[in-house]
N, C-alpha and C positions, 0 to 999 in steps of 0.2 A: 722102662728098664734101661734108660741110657746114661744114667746117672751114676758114676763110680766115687767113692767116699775118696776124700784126698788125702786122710791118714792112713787107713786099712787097707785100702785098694779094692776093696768088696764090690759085685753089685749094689745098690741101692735099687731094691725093687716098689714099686710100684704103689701107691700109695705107705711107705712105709715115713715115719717122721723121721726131719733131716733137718739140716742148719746149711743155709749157705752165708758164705763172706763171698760180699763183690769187692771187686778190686780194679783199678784202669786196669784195660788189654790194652796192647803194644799198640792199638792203632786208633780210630777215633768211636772204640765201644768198652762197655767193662765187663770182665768175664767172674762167673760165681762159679767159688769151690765147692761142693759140698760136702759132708758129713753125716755120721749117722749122729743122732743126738749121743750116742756114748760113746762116741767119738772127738766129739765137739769138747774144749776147756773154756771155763766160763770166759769171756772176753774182759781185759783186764778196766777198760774203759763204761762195762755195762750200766752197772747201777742198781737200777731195778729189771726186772724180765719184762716186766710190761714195755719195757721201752725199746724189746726187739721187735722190728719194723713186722709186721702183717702179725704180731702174737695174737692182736685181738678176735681175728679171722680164722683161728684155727677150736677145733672142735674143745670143749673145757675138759676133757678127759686127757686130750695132748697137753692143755696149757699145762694143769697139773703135773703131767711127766718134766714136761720142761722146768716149772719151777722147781718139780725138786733134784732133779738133775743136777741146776747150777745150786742150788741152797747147798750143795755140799763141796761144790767149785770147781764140778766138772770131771769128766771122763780120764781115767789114765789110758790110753787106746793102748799101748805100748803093753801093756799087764792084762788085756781083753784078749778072750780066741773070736773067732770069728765066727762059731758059735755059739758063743755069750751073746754077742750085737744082735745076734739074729734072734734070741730071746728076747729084748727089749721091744720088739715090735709091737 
């Protein structure tokens, strides 16, 4: 439960699916933002989904959400309540 989305500003609880982007931290580590997947816009450099780093590893009922999540190019978070997000769980 220590994970707050970086668009919404929500909890992200607990086994709930999430997208993080790493990015350098200021000093000599990199810090991940996360998201809730309907929160998340498809990344403009993606490609295919298969080619988000650990997709393979997550369970085929999530991979399914994710692919079709961006197959439609992604969340408007700004037009989501924040309990809409908490229905996509």
């Amino acid at each position: 439960n220590r994970s707050t989305c970086r668009q919404c500003k929500a909890k992200i609880e607990k086994g709930t699916l999430r997208i993080g982007t790493i990015s350098p931290g200021p000093g000599d580590y990199d810090v991940t933002q996360w998201r809730h997947l309907a929160c998340q816009k498809k990344p403009k450099n993606l490609g295919e989904v298969q080619n988000l780093e650990h997709f393979d590893v997550i369970d085929p009922s999530d991979q399914e959400k994710v692919r079709s999540h961006f197959a439609t190019g992604g969340g408007s978070p700004a037009k989501r309540s924040r309990a809409e997000i908490e229905t996509d769980k």
